[in-house]
C-alpha positions as CSV (number, residue, x, y, z in Angstrom):
1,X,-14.5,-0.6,11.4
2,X,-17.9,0.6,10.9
3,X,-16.9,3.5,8.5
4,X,-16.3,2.9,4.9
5,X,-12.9,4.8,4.6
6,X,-12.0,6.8,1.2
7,X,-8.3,7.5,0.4
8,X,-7.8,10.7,-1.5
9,X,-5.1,12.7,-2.2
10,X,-5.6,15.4,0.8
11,X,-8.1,13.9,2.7
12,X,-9.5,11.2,4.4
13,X,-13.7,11.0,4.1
14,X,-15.9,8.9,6.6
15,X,-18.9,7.8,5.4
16,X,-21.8,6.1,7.1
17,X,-26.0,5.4,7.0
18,X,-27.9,8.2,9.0
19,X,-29.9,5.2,9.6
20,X,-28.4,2.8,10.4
21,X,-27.4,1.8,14.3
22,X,-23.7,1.4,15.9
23,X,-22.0,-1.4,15.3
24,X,-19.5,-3.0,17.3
25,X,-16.2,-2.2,15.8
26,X,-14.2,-5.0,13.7
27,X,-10.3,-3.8,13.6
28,X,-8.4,-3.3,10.2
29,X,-4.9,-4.0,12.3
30,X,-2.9,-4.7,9.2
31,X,-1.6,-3.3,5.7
32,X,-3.9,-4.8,3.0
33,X,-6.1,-6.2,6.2
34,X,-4.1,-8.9,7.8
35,X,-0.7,-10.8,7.3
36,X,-2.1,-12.8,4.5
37,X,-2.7,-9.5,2.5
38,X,-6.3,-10.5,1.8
39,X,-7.8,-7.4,1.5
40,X,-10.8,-8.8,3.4
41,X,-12.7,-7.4,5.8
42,X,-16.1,-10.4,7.4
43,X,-18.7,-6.6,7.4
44,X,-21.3,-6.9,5.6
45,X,-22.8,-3.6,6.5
46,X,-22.5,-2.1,3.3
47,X,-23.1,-3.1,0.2
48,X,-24.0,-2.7,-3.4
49,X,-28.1,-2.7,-2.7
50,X,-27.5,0.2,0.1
51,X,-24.0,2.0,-1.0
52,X,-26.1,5.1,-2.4
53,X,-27.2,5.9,0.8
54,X,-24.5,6.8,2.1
55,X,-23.4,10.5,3.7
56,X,-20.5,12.3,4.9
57,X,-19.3,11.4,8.6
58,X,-16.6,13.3,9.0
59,X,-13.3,14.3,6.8
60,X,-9.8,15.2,7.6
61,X,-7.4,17.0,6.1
62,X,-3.9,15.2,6.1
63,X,-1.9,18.2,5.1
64,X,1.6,18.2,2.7
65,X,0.9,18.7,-0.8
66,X,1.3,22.6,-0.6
67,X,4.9,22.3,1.5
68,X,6.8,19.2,-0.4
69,X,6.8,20.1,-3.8
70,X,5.3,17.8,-6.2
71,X,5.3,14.6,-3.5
72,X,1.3,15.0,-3.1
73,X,0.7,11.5,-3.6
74,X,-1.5,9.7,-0.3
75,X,-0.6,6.1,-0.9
76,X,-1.3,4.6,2.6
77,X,-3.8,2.2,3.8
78,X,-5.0,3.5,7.0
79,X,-5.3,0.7,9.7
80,X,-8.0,0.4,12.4
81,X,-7.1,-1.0,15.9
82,X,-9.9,-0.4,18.7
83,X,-11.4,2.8,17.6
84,X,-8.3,4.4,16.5
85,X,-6.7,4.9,12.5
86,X,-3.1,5.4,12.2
87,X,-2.5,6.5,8.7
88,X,0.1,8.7,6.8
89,X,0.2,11.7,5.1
90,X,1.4,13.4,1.6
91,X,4.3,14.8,3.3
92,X,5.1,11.4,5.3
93,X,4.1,12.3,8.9
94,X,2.2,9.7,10.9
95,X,-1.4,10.6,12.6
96,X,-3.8,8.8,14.6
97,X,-7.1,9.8,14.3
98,X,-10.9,8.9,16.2
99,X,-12.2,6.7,14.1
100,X,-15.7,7.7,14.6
101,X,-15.2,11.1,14.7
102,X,-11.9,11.7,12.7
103,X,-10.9,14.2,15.4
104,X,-7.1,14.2,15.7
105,X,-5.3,12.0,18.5
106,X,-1.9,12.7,17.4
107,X,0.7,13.8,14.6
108,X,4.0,13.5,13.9
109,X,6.4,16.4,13.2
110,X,9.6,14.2,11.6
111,X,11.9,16.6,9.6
112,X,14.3,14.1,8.2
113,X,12.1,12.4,6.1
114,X,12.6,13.2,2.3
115,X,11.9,11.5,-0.5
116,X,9.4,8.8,0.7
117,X,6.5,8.2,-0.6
118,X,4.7,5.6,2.2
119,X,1.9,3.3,2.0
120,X,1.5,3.0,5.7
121,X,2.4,1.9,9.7
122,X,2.8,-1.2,11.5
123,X,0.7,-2.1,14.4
124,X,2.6,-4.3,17.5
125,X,1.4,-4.1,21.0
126,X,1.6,-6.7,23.7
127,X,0.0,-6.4,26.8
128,X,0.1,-2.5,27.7
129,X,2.7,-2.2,25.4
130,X,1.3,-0.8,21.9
131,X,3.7,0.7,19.2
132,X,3.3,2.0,15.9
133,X,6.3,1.2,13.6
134,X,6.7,3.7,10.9
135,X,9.4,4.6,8.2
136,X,10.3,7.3,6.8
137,X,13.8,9.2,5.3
138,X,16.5,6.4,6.4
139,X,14.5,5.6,9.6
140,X,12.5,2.8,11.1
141,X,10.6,4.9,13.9
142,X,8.7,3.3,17.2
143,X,6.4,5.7,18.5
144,X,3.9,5.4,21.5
145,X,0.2,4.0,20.0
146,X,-1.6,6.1,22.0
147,X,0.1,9.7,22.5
148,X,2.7,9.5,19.3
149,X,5.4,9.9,21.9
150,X,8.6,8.2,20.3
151,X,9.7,5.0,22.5
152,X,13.5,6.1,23.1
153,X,14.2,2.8,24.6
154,X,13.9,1.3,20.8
155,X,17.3,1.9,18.5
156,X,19.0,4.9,18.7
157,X,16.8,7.4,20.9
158,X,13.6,5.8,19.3
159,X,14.6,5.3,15.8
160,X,17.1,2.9,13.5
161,X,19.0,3.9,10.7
162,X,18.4,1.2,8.1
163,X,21.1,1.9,5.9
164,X,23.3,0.4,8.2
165,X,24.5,-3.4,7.2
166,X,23.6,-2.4,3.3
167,X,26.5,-0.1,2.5
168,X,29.0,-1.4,-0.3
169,X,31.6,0.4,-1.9
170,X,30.2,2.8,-4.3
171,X,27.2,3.1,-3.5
172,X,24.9,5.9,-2.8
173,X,22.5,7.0,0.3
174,X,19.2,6.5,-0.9
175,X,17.3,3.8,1.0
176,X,13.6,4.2,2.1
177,X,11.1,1.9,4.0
178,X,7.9,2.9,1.8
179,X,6.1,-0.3,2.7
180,X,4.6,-1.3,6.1
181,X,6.4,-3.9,7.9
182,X,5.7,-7.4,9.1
183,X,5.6,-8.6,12.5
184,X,6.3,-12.2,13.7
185,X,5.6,-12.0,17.1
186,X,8.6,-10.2,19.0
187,X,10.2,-9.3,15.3
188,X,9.7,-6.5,12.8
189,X,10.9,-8.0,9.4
190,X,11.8,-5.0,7.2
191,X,12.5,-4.7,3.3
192,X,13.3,-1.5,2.0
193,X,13.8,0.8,-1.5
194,X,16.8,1.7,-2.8
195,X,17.8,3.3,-6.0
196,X,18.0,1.3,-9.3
197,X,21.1,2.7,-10.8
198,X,24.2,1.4,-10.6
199,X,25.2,3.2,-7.4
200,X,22.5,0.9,-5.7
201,X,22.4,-0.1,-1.7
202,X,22.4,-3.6,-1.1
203,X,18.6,-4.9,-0.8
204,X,19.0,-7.5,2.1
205,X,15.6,-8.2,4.6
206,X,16.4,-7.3,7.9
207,X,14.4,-8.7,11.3
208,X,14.8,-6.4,14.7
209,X,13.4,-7.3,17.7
210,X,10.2,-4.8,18.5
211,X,11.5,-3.8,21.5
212,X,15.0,-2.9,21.2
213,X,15.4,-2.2,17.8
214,X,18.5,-4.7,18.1
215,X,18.7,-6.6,14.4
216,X,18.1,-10.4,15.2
217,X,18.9,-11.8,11.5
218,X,19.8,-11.0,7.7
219,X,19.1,-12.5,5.0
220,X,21.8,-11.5,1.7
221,X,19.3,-11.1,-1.5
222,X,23.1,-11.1,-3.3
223,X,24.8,-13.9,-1.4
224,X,27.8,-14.1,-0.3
225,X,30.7,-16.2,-0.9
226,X,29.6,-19.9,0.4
227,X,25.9,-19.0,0.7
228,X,23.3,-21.0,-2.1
229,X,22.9,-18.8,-5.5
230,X,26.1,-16.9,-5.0
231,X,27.7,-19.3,-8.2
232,X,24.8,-17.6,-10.0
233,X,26.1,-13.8,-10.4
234,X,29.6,-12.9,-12.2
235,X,32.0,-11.8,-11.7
236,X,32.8,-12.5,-8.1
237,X,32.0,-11.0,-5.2
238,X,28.8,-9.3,-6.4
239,X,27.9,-7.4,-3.0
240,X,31.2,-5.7,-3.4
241,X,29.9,-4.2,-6.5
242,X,26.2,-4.7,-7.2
243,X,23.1,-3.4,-5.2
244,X,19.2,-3.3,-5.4
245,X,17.5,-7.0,-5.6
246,X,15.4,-5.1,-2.3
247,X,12.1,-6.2,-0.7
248,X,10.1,-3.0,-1.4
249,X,7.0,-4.2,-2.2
250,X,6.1,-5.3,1.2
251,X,5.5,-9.1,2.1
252,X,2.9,-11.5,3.7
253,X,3.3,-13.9,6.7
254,X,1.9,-17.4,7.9
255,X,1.9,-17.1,11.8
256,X,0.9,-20.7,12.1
257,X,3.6,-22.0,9.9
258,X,6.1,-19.3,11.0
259,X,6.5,-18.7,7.4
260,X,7.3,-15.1,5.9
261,X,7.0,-14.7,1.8
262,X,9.1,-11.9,0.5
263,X,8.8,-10.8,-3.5
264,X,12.1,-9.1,-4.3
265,X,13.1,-6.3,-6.9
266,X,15.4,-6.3,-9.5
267,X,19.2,-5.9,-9.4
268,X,20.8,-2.4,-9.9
269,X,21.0,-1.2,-12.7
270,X,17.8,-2.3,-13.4
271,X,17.8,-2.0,-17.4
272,X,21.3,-3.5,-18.2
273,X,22.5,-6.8,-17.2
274,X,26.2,-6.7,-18.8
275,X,28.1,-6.2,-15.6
276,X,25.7,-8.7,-13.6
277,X,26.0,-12.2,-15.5
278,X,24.4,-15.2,-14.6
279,X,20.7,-15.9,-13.0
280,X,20.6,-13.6,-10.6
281,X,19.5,-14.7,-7.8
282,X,17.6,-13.9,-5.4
283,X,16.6,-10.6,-7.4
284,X,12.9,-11.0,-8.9
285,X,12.3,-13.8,-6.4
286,X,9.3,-15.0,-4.5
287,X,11.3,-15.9,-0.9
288,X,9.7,-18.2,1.6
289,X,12.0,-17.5,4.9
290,X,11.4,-18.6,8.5
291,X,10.3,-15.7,10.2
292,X,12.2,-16.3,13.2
293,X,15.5,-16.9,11.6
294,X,15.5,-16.1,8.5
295,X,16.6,-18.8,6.7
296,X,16.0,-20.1,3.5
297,X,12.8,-22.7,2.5
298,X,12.2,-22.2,-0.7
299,X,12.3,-19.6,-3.6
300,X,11.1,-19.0,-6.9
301,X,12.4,-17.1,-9.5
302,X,10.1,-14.9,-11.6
303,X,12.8,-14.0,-14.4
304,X,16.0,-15.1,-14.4
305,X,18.7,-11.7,-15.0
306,X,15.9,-9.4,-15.2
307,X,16.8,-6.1,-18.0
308,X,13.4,-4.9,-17.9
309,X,12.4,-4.3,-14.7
310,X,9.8,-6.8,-14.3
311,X,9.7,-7.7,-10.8
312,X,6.7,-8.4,-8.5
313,X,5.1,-4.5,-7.6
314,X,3.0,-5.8,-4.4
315,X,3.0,-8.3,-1.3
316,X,1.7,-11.9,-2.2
317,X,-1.3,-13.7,-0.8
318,X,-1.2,-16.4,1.4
């Protein structure tokens, strides 16, 4: 990544040194830069002595603001993998662009995709193989890397429908993926939004393998009856009548260890507490899972029955 790349609300603006020689490029494969979510990126091409010097390259115009009302918010960070930038924009439609150039590679055209706001895609490829991972509406899409083609062999006819396994009586429909996903080798671990009222989906993670789109584990952020922390919400049987306590925010992994950390929202409705007694857990929780099964290694609670809506608003660092 040779570019500095600048987010704004309708475009995307390359900059580089007229001066300054090709370098080979240096991929930006992950949300926040890698699955620690460091944010760090080893190029030193750039910095604060020579910054000034820097000129246009190229811009594109992402489209949406003038078509979807008032939902003109860019939130994504693009990724960079071989030349290529997957990014999203205002009106939630997935591109790939030249990196180099910004020329267009592909676009998607998804019409059932209201009411998210996203902050990005999800790269997986192995061997020929290369997906981009993208949500959007309800959906957790798998499209082709190269030609945005969707990959009908994943889900349903190249798509999964993510409310599925959170409903509870009650509830409502909203549920959005507006955080990229993690990958742990053949899994995509997924956390989603849902409303904060008291009409709230249930908030449990969720791990399908890449390929299929076939869910491989769940892990209940309101436990159920037997499972650790369900003595801590009264009445009983909370999932039958509570929601939210979601992984929104997105989450960071340790390959090595296997390890996947997950920060956790508050329980619905997020300003009253009355209906909801006890600690809560594992709403406004730091999770440590293991990735391939999700199960349980450790967990730390920020604030115990949260009525302010204080829970963590971004992926950890690990």
């Amino acid at each position: 990544m040779k570019y500095l790349l600048l987010i704004a609300s309708l475009l995307l603006i390359a900059f580089r040194f007229s001066f300054t020689p090709v370098l080979p490029d240096t991929n930006w494969a992950e949300y926040n830069g890698d699955g620690a979510r460091s944010h760090y990126s080893p190029l030193t091409q750039i910095n604060p002595e020579n910054v000034q010097q820097l000129k246009t390259a190229w811009t594109y115009a992402s489209g949406g603001a003038d078509t979807i009302g008032n939902r003109t918010q860019m939130q994504c960070n693009p990724i960079i993998v071989d030349g290529v930038m997957y990014g999203v924009s205002a009106n939630t439609q997935a591109f790939a662009l030249n990196a180099a150039t910004g020329q267009e590679i592909w676009r998607t055209k998804l019409t059932n995709n209201g009411g998210t706001t996203s902050r990005g895609v999800t790269y997986w490829a192995e061997g020929s193989d290369k997906r981009i991972l993208f949500g959007a509406g309800k959906w957790l899409y798998a499209f082709e890397a190269q030609t945005g083609n969707p990959i009908n062999s994943f889900g349903q006819g190249g798509r999964i429908d993510l409310k599925e396994g959170i409903e509870r009586p009650g509830a409502d429909n909203y549920v959005q993926p507006n955080t990229p996903n993690t990958i742990y080798k053949n899994l995509v671990i997924v956390g989603v939004r849902v409303s904060e009222g008291e009409t709230a989906l249930l908030g449990d993670v969720r791990a399908y393998d890449v390929r299929t789109g076939q869910k491989v584990w769940t892990f209940h952020t309101i436990p159920q009856p037997g499972e650790f922390g369900y003595d801590t919400w009264a009445p009983a049987n909370p999932r039958q009548r509570l929601g939210g306590a979601n992984a929104w925010a997105g989450m960071a992994i340790d390959r090595e260890r296997g390890i996947v950390y997950i920060p956790t929202g508050s329980a619905a409705y997020d300003f009253y507490g009355g209906n909801r007694k006890g600690n809560n857990l594992y709403a406004n929780c730091l999770l440590a899972l293991d990735a391939k099964t999700g199960k349980r290694l450790w967990h730390f609670q920020f604030v115990h029955h949260d009525i302010w809506d204080r829970d963590p608003p971004a992926p950890p660092a690990c």
